[in-house]
Structures are given as structure tokens and as C-alpha cells.
C-alpha positions in Angstrom: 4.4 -38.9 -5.9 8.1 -39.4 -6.1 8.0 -41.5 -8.9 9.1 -40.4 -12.6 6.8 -39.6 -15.1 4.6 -42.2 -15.8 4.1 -43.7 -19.3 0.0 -42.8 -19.2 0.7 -39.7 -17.6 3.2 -39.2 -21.0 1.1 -39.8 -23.4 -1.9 -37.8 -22.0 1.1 -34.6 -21.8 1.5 -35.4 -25.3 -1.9 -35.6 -26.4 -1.8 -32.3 -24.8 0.7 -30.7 -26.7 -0.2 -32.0 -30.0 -4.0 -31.1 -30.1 -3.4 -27.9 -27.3 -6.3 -29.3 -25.8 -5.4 -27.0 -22.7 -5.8 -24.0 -24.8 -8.6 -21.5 -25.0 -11.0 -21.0 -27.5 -10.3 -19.5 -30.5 -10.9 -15.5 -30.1 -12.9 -15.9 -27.0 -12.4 -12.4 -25.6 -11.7 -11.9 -21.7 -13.4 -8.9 -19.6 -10.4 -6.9 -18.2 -8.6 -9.0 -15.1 -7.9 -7.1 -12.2 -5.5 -9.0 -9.6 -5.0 -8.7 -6.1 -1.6 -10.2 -4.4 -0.4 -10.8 -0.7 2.6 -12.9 0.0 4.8 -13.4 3.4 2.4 -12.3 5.9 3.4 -14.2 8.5 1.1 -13.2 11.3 0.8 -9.5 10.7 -2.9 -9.6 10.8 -3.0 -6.0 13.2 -1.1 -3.1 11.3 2.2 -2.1 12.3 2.0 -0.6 15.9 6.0 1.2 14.7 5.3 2.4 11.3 2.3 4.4 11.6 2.8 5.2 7.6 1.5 1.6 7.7 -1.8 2.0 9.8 -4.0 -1.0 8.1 -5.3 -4.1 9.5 -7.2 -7.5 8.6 -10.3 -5.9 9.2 -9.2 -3.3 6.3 -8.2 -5.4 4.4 -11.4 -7.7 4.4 -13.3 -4.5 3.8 -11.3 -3.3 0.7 -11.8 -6.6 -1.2 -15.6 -6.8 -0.5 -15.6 -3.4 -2.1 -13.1 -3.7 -4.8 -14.7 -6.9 -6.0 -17.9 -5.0 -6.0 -16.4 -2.7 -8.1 -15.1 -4.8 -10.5 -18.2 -6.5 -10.9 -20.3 -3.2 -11.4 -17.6 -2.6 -14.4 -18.1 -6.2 -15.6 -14.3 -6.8 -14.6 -12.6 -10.1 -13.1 -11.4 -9.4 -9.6 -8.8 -12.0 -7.9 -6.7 -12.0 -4.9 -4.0 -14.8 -4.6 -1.9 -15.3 -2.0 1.8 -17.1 -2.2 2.1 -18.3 1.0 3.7 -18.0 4.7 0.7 -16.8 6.4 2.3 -17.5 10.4 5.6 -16.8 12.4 6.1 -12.9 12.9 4.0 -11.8 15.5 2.6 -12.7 18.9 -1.0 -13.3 17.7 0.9 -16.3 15.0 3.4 -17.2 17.4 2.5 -16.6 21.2 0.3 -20.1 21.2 1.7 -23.2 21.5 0.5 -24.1 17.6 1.5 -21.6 16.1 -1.0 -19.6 13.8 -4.1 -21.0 15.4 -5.5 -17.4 15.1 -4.2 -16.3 12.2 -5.4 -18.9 10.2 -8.7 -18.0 11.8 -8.3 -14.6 10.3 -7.5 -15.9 7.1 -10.7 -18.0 6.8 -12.8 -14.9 8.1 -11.5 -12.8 4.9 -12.8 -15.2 2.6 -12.1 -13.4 -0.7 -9.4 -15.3 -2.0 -9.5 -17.3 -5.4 -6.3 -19.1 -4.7 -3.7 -19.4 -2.2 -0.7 -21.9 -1.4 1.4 -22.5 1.6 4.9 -21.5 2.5 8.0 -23.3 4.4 6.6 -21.7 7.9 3.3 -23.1 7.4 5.0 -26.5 7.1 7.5 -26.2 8.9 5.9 -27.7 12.7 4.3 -31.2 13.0 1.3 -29.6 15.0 0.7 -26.9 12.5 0.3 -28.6 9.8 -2.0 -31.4 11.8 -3.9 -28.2 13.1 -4.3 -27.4 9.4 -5.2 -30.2 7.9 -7.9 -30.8 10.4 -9.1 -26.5 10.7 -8.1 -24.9 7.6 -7.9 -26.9 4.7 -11.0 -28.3 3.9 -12.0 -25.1 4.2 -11.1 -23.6 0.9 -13.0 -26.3 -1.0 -10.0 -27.0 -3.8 -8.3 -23.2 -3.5 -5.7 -24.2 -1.0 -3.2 -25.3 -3.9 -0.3 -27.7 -3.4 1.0 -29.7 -5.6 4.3 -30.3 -4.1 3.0 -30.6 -0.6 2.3 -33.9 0.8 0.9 -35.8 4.4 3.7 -38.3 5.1 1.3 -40.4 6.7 -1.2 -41.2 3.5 1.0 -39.6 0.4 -2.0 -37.4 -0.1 -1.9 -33.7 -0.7 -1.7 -31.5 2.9 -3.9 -28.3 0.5 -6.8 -29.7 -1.5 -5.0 -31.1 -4.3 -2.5 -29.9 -7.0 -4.3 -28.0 -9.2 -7.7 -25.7 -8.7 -10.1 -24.6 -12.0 -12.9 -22.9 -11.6 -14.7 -20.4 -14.1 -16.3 -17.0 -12.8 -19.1 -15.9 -13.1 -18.1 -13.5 -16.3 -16.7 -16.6 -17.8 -13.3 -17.1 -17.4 -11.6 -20.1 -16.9 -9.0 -20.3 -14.6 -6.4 -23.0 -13.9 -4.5 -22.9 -10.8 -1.5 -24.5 -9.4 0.5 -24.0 -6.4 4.2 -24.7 -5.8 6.5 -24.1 -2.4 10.7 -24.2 -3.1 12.8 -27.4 -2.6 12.7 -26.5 1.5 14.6 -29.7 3.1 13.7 -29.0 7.1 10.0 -29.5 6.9 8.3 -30.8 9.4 8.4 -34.9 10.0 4.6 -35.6 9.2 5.5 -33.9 5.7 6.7 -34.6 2.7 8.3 -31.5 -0.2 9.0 -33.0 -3.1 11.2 -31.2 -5.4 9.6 -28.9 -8.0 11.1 -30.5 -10.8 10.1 -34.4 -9.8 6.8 -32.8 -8.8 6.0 -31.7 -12.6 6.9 -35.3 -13.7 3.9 -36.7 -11.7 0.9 -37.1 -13.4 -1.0 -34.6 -12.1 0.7 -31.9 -14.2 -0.1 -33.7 -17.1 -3.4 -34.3 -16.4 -3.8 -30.7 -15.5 -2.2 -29.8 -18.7 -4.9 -31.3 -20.6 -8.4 -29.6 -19.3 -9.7 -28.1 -22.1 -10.7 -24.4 -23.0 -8.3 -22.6 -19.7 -8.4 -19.1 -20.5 -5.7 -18.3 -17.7 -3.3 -19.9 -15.5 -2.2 -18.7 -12.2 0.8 -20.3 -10.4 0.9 -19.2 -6.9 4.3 -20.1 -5.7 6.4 -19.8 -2.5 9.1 -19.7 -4.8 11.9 -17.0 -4.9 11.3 -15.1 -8.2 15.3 -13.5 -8.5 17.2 -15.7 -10.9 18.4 -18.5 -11.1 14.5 -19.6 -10.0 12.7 -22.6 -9.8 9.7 -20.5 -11.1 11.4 -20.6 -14.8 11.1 -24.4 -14.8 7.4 -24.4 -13.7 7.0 -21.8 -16.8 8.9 -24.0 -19.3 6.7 -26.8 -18.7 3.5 -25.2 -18.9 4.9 -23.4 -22.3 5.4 -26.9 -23.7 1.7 -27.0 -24.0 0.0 -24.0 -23.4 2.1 -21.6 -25.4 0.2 -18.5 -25.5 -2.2 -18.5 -22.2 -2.0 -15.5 -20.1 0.1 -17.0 -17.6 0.3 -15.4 -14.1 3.3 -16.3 -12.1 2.4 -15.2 -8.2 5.8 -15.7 -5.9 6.9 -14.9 -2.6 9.4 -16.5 -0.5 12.0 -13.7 -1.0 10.6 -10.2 1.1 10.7 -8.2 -1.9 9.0 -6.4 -4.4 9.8 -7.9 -7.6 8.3 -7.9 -11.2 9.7 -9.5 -14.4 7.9 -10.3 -17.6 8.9 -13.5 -19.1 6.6 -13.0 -22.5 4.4 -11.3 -23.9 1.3 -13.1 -22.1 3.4 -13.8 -18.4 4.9 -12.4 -15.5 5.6 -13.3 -12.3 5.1 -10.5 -9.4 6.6 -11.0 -5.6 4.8 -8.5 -3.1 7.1 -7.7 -0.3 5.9 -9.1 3.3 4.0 -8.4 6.8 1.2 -6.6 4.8 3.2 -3.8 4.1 2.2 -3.3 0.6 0.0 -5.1 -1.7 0.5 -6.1 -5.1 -1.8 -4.8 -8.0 -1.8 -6.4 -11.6 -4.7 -5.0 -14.2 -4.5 -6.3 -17.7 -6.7 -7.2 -20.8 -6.1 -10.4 -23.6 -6.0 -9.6 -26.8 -8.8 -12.3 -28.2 -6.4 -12.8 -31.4 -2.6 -13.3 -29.8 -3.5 -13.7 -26.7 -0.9 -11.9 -25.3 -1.6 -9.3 -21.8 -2.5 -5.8 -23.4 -2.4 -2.7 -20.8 -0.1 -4.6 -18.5 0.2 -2.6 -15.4 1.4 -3.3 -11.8 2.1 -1.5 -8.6 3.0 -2.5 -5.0 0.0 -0.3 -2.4 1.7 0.4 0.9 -1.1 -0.8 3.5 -2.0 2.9 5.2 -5.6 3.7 5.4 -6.0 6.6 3.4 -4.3 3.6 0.7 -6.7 1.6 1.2 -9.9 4.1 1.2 -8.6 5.4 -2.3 -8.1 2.0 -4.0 -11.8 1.1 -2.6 -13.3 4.5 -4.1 -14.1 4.9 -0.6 -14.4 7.9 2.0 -13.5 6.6 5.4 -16.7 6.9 7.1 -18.0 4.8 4.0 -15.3 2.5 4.2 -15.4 -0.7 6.6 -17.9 -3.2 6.3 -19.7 -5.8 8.8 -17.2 -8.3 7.9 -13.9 -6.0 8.2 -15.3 -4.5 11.8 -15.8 -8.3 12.1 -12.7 -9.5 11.7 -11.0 -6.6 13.5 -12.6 -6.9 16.7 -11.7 -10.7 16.7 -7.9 -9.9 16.3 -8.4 -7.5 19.2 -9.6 -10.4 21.2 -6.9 -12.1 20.8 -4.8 -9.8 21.5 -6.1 -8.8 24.6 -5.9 -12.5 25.1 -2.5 -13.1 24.6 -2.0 -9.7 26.4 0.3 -8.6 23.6 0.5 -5.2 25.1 2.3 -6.4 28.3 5.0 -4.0 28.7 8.2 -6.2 29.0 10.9 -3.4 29.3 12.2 0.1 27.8 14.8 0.3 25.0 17.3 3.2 25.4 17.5 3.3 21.4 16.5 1.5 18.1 18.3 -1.7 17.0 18.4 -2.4 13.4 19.1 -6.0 12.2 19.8 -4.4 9.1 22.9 -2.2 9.9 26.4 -4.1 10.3 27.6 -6.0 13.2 30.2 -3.8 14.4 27.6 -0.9 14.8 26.5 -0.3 18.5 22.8 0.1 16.6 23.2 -3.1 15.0 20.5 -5.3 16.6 22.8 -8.8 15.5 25.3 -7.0 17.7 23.0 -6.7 20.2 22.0 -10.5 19.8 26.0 -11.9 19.4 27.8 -9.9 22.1 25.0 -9.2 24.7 22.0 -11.1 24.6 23.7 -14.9 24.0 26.3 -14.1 26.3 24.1 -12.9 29.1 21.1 -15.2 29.1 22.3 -18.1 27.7 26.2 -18.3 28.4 27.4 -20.8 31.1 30.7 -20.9 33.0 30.1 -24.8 33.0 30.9 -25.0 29.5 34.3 -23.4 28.2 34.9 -21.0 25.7 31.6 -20.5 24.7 31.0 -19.5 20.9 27.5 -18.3 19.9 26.5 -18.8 15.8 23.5 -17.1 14.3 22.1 -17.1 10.9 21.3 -13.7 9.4 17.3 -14.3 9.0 17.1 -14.8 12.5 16.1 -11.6 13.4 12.8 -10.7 11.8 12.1 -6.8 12.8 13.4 -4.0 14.3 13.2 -3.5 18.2 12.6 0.2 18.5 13.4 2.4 21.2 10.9 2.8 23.6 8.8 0.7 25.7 8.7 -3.2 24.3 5.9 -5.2 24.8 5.3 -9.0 24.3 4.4 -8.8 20.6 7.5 -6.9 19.9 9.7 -9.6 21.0 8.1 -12.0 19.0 8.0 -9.9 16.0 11.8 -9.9 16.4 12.3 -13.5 17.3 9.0 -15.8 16.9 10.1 -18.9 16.4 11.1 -20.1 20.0 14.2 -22.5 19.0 15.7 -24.3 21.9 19.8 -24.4 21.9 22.3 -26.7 20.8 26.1 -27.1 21.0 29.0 -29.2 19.7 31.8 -29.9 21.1 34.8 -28.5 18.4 38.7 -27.7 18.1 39.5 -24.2 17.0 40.1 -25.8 13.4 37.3 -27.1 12.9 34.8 -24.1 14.3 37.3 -21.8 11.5 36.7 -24.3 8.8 33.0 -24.5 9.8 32.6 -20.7 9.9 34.0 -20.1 6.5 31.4 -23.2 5.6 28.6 -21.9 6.6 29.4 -18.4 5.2 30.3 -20.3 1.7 26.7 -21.8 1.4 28.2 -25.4 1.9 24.9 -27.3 2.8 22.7 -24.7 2.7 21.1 -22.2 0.0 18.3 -19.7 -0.7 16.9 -23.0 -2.8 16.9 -24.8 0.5 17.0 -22.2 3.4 14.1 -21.7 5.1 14.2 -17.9 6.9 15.0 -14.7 4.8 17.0 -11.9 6.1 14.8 -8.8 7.2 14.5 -6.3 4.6 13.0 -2.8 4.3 10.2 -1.9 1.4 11.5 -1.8 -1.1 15.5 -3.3 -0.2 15.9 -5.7 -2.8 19.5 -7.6 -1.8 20.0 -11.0 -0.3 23.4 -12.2 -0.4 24.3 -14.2 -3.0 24.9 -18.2 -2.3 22.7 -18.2 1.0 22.0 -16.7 4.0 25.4 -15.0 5.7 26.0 -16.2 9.3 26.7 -13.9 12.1 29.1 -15.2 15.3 31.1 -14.2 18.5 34.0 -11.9 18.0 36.2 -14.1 19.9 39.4 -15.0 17.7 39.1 -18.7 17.2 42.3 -20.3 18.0 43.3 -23.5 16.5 44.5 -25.3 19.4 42.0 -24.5 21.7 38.7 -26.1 22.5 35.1 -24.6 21.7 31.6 -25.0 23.0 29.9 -23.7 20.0 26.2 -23.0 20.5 23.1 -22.1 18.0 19.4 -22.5 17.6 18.3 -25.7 17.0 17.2 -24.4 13.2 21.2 -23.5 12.6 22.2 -26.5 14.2 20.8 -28.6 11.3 22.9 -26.6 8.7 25.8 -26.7 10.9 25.5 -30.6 10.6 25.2 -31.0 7.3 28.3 -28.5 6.6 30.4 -30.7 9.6 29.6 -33.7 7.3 30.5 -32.4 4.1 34.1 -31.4 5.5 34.4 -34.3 7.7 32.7 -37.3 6.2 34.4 -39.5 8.4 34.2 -37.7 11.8 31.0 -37.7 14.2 30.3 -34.2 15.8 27.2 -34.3 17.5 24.8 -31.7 18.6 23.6 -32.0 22.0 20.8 -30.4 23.6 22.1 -27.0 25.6 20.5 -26.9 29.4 19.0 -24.1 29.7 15.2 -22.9 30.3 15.1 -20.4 27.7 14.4 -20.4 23.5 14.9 -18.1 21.5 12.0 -16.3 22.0 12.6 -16.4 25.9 16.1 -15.3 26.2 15.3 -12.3 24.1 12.1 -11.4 26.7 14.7 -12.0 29.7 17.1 -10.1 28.5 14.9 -6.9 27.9 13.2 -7.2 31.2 16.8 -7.3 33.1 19.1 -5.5 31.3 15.9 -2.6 29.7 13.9 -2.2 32.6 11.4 0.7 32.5 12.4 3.5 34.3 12.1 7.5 34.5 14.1 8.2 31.6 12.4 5.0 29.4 9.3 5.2 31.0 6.7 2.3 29.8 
């Protein structure tokens, strides 16, 4: 699959484009499309126990779509729901197992309704996960789990169901689909990303260029939609051939809401994260142009009373066997996992969002007490702690914490590294890492936590937070990080020191990530009479 275009796979593309054998027929008209979209859910299956603006779950959710695809079929309307990847890592019922996202792929599967869906860097991003998913979850989908840029090490072969999905409904529409994820470079060692833009040489794309009589083509893309994005190349070369099909551009990646219209017959549309809202698209094809007539969209925050209204639903009419279904197997599991274990009693709300030098800031919380306090060691000198800013995932709000909280702050249970370093270096390596040097929103694999609705990122890459201790030239450092921030560390060590060796060793300590935050809460926030739990 890494191999340049093939000649046959050439001349097929331009067969393509010459006869626009990919296009649909002449004046064929559409019924009205109605879209559904969920991106970046990364385990939040349950609601959102903090916000109780944001009182849906799963079960919900599986409910509205049985009834909004009833709908749409009573009004002789396409109904779709697509899905742009990152399903795990966020929550204790993704991330408390040792694979993570055994149950909420489970959940997934039990919703059923979706016409398409693709993977993101966190569903790739651990050996076991993605054997779990090849063997439990793929075969599943029968040709919707799209990935064209996705591959098993071990055989070359597609980890989704292939690169490319068509079906046609049942109103008649054709539907091409492809999936992409962004050039991610840590993936896990059983997988293979190829880039985007070696990926549309192959000749899949050509081939999938050339079925005949596609009435629309959805992309859905792990793929950060903000320019500069690798979405626009995807839309060049599916322009090339198909030059007017509605063309439906589904991206996520970025925790955002985003929308941008690139013509007059596509757009691309990212839908925030953790369920918190849902995207909605509705438009109609003009039989003659072909371009999207009535475009509308709109981002549905995931409270109940949302929900009921965009169902047409009262809310003792609402659920249905299959959402009471699925909700009382995410209770399970909970229970289970016993989620609800109170671990401790925060004296106020810490916001990852707010900047380090406020007492509320929850990196300040991470950098100054947390690191120093669990994982600190007076057999190692001058201890320096590194962070990067998409560490912290959620808010940990004041009030009694239980086990899922800590893992919707840190899920990802990364074990510690350090290097050895001269105050010279660890300066140069700061302003590095801070730079982008080896690292970029291209590449990166964990967003920054974000608010509805927030739309900045810093430019370049993610920002790096660190110890307040001033770094002296002359003296020595034991610099330590997550085992995900070592790698980048690495990589910006080699590019300003090509010729030196600074090794990352394994730090001795019992904790991770997810570990050290849980001991830290239970000794330092105990529950007491004044932060009762």
C-alpha cells in the first residue's frame, strides 16, 4: 500500500475522469438527505454526571435514531448517521479495563444505526485494541467500518473492512464512502498509517473513483478540518473526477464545532466531542447542477429534552427496547467497574483550561503538586516534570471524585520516563518542544480540552506545560514525562543534537498516569466534614 500510483491503477483514474464514469445520472433527482454526525466520543457512553445541561446517554441516543430514521422514512427522506472516529479513552467504562474500550465498542455495536464510521488515533493507538478490534468489532459492520489509510502490519490488509464502502438505500441513493485518519506517527506496533497523500495514490482510490452512477460521497475523516488540512487534498482528488457530486466531508480530530463550505455541492462539518452535541446537516440536490440546495446545519447539545424534540417525541413516548437496552448494559458495567467508588473530596474546581499560574488551574495542580508529590524521588536530583497540554482531558470539579472522574481527567495510564540532561540542553529542549520541533497538530495524537463551543488550539502544535524551577545551565536535570511525551521529547533531542545519544529510561515507580492522579486525591483530598463524599 505504500507504493506510488500504479500505471493500471492510472489509467483506470483516467478513464475515470474522461468518461465521469463516477458521476450520477443525468437529472436523477435525490429525496431530501438528512444527516446525523458524532465524532470524538471517546468513551462517553453515560451522560455527563457534571454538566447536568448535558443529561443524555447511549441508550438516548440509540432511541432517537430508531425514531428519527423512522421519521425520515415516513417523509420519504434519507436518514444517515456517520461517525469520524475516536470512540475510546475518556472515561472509566473505555479506559478502566486492561483493553481499553472493550465495552464501549460493545455499546457501539448495540446502537447499530450507523451508515458509516472510521477510526481515530486512540482507537489505534494500543497493540491489544486494535487486535481486540479486529477480532470483536470489525467484521461487524459488514464493509461500514471505513479505512483506507489504516492497515494490519502483520498481512498489509485493511484493520476496517476496506477503503471504501457503497451501498444504495432503499429510496435509491447511491452512496460512496471513504474513510481517512491524519498522518498520526505513534500508532500502535501491529499498525501501519500511511500518509493521506500516498494513500490516494494506491489504487484503491482510483478504483473507487470509477464505480458508476454515485449519487453522493461521504468522507468520514479523523482529520482536523481548520486550515491548513489534509481534508482539502482528499477533496482535490475526488474533484478531479467527480466535479459536481454532493460531497460530504465528515471530520473530527480537532474537539470543535466547525463548518466550512468548500463549493457549492460540499462541506465538511466537525462535531465537537464526548457526546456533548451532535451535528445536524439537511439538504436537497438540485437534479440539474447538482449542487446542495437548502443547506442547513446545527450542532444539538445532548440534554433530554434535546433529544425528545429532535425525535418529535414526548418523554414518556421516547425510549425504545433497544435504548432501555443499551442503557441498562452501560449501568452494568459500571457497576462493574464500580465507577462510583468515591476516591476523595475536592476543596474546589480545577480547570485545565485556565493558565498555569492560577491556583484554579488544574496543569498547576498537575506541575507543582501532583508530579512532585506522588512521583518525585530524592534518589534522583533536581527533578524536572514535562507535560503536554492535551494531557488533561476534563475538569475535576469540586466535590466528591470518584473513579470515573479520574479517568475522565487522565485515561490513558502512561508509565514515566526520564533523561538524564544539562541545564542547556533541558532550555533548548523546552523552547523545542514549545516551537513544534518534531511534533505538530498533523502528527500529534491528544488535543487540548476545550469547552463547547471554544474554538482555539495553538498554532504549530500542542504547547507543553513544566516545573517552575529556573533551569540553570550548569546544573544537572532529571527530567521526567509520560511515556507518550517522551517520544516527542526524543525526536526534538535528535533534531538539535544529531550527534548526541540521550536516552529515556524507564522511571521506578508503581504509579501511571492514571494512578498517581487516584493517589494523590485519596491522600492529599480525603473526604471529610467539610468535603463530605
Amino acid at each position: 500500500m505504500r507504493s506510488p500510483l500504479s500505471v493500471a491503477a492510472a489509467v483506470v483514474l483516467a478513464i475515470a475522469i474522461l468518461t465521469a464514469a463516477g458521476s450520477a445520472s443525468a437529472e436523477k433527482k435525490l429525496p431530501p438527505i438528512n444527516i446525523a454526525h458524532i465524532t470524538d466520543l471517546h468513551g462517553w457512553v453515560f451522560g455527563h454526571p457534571h454538566q447536568p445541561e448535558l443529561n443524555a446517554d447511549f441508550g438516548d441516543f440509540a432511541s432517537l435514531l430508531e425514531w428519527l430514521q423512522a421519521n425520515a422514512a415516513a417523509r420519504k427522506e434519507e436518514f444517515f448517521l456517520f461517525d469520524s472516529g475516536d470512540l475510546i479513552e475518556g472515561t472509566g467504562l473505555s479506559d478502566a479495563t486492561d483493553i481499553h474500550g472493550q465495552y464501549i465498542y460493545e455499546v457501539v455495536k448495540q446502537v447499530k444505526r450507523y451508515s458509516a464510521l472510521t477510526l481515530g488515533n486512540h482507537d489505534v493507538g494500543h497493540a491489544n485494541v486494535v487486535e481486540y478490534m479486529h477480532s470483536n468489532f470489525v467484521n461487524y459492520w459488514q464493509g461500514k467500518l471505513v479505512t483506507a489509510n489504516i492497515l494490519l502490519k502483520s498481512t498489509r490488509q485493511y484493520l476496517g473492512n476496506g477503503p471504501y464502502y457503497t451501498f444504495t438505500t432503499a429510496l435509491g441513493t447511491k452512496v460512496l464512502v471513504l474513510g481517512y485518519l491524519y498522518n498520526f506517527t505513534q500508532e500502535a506496533n501491529n499498525t501501519i498509517v500511511v500518509p493521506v497523500a500516498e494513500s490516494l495514490a494506491s489504487p484503491y482510490f482510483a478504483a473507487a473513483m470509477a464505480i458508476p452512477d454515485v449519487d453522493m460521497i461521504v468522507v468520514t475523516a479523523h482529520i482536523d478540518p481548520t486550515p491548513p488540512t489534509l481534508l482539502r487534498p482528499i477533496y482535490n482528488a475526488i474533484r478531479k473526477v467527480h466535479k459536481k457530486t454532493p460531497l460530504c466531508l465528515m471530520s473530527g480530530h480537532r474537539h470543535i464545532t466547525y463548518w466550512e463550505k468548500y463549493d457549492d455541492s460540499a462541506f465538511t462539518i466537525e462535531s465537537g466531542k464526548y457526546f456533548e452535541v451532535l451535528g445536524n446537516v439537511r439538504f436537497t440536490v438540485n437534479p440539474k447542477t447538482q449542487a446542495m440546495e437548502g443547506l442547513t446545519h446545527r450542532w444539538i447539545p445532548t440534554s433530554k429534552e434535546n433529544l425528545y424534540k429532535w425525535a418529535e417525541k414526548k418523554a414518556e413516548d421516547f425510549m425504545t427496547p433497544l435504548g432501555t437496552q443499551v442503557r441498562k448494559f452501560i449501568d452494568t458495567a459500571i457497576a462493574k467497574l464500580q465507577l462510583n467508588d468515591s476516591v476523595g473530596c475536592s476543596p474546589l474546581t480545577f480547570d485545565p483550561n485556565l493558565p498555569i499560574n492560577q491556583t484554579a488551574s488544574l496543569y498547576n495542580l498537575y506541575v507543582d503538586q501532583i508530579a512532585p508529590k506522588t512521583l518525585f524521588s530524592s534518589s534522583f536530583p533536581n527533578m524536572f516534570f514535562i507535560t503536554n497540554d492535551g494531557t488533561l482531558r476534563y475538569d475535576l470539579y469540586k466535590g466528591r471524585v470518584v473513579m470515573n472522574d479520574i479517568y475522565t481527567i487522565l485515561p490513558f495510564k502512561d508509565p514515566y520516563y526520564y533523561y538524564t540532561l544539562n541545564g542547556t540542553v533541558l532550555a533548548a529542549s523546552l523552547k523545542g518542544l514549545n516551537s513544534g520541533i518534531g511534533n505538530s497538530l498533523d502528527t500529534h495524537g491528544r488535543v487540548p480540552y476545550m469547552r463547547m463551543g471554544e474554538k482555539g488550539l495553538k498554532e504549530g502544535g500542542s504547547a507543553y506545560f513544566y516545573s517552575t524551577t529556573q533551569v540553570q545551565p550548569n546544573t544537572t536535570y532529571t527530567v521526567l514525562l509520560a511515556a507518550y511525551d517522551s517520544t516527542v521529547l526524543t525526536r526534538v533531542l535528535r533534531v538539535l543534537y544529531p550527534r548526541a545519544t540521550f536516552p529515556a529510561t524507564p522511571y521506578p515507580t508503581a504509579y501511571t498516569s492514571t494512578t498517581a492522579l487516584k493517589a494523590y486525591v485519596s491522600e492529599y483530598m480525603p473526604c471529610s466534614s467539610t468535603c463530605p463524599c
